[in-house]
Each structure stands twice: as structure tokens, then as C-alpha cells.
C-alpha positions as CSV (number, residue, x, y, z in Angstrom):
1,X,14.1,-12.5,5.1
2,X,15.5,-12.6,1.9
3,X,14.1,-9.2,-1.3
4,X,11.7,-10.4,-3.5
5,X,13.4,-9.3,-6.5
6,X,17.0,-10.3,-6.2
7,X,16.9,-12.7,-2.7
8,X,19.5,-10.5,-0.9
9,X,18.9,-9.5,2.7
10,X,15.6,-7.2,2.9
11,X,14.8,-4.1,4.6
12,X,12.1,-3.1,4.2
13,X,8.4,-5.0,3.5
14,X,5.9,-3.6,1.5
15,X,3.0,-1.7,3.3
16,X,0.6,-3.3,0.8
17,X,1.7,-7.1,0.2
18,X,3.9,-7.6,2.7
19,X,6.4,-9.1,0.1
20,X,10.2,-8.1,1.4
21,X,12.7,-5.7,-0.2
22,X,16.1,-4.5,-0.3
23,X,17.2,-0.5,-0.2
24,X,17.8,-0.8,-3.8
25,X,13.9,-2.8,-5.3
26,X,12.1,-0.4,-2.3
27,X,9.7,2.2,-4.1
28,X,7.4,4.3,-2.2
29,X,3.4,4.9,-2.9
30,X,0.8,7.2,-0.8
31,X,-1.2,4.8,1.7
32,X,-4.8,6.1,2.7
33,X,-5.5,5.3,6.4
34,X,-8.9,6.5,6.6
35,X,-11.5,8.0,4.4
36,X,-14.2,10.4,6.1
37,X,-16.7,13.1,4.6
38,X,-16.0,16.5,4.8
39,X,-17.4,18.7,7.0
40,X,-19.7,19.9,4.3
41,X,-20.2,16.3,3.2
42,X,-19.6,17.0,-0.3
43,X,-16.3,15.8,-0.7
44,X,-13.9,12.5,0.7
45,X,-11.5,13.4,2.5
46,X,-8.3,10.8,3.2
47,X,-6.4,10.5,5.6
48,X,-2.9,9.5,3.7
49,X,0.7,8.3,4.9
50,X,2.7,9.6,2.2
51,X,6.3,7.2,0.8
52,X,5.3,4.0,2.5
53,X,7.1,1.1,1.4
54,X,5.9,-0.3,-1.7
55,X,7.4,-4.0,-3.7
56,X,6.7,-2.5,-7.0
57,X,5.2,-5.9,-8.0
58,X,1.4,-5.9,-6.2
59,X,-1.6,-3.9,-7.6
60,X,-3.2,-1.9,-5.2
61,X,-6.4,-1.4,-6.9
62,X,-8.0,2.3,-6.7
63,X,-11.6,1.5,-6.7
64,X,-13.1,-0.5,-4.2
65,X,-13.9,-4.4,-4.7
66,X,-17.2,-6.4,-3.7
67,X,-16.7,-9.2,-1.7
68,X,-19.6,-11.0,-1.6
69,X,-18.2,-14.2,-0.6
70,X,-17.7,-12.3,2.6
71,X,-21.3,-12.3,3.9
């Protein structure tokens, strides 16, 4: 498989696309797992991988989306 970016050998694909990179286009973003309450259930907590692989090119968005073509 082949980067995205400049179509030389990748190694690496990105955690939230799944596009390919090389060691040179790779960047690196926080990925949340899981989200959960807190124990006092007035705060989120997440559950976060920190420097996963990231293409640089997607948009993970930071809000939630509705999907209501889904149901």
C-alpha cells in the first residue's frame, strides 16, 4: 500500500480513515476509546489513546453527529 500524500510505500494507516501513510505525511492526534460518567456523574470522563496515527487529510469531527438514516 502505497501514502496518500506522495504514493511511496506506507507505514502506517490512519486510526481515523484508514487512508495509508509514509513515516514522513504520519501526524499523530488523541483517540477517545470510550466515554463514561464519573463517579460523581457530573463530569465525562474518556478513555483516550494518546499519538495514534493520523493522515492529516480527514476531519474527525468533535461533536457528535445524528444519524437518522440509521433507524
Amino acid at each position: 500500500m502505497n501514502c496518500w500524500h506522495c504514493d511511496q510505500p506506507a507505514q502506517a494507516v490512519c486510526r481515523f480513515c484508514g487512508r495509508a501513510v509514509c513515516k514522513s505525511h504520519a501526524q499523530t492526534m488523541n483517540y477517545i476509546v470510550s466515554v463514561y460518567p464519573s463517579e460523581s456523574k457530573k463530569v465525562l470522563k474518556s478513555l483516550v489513546v494518546a499519538d495514534t496515527v493520523y493522515c492529516g487529510v480527514c476531519k474527525p469531527q468533535p461533536e457528535p453527529l445524528e444519524t437518522p438514516y440509521l433507524d
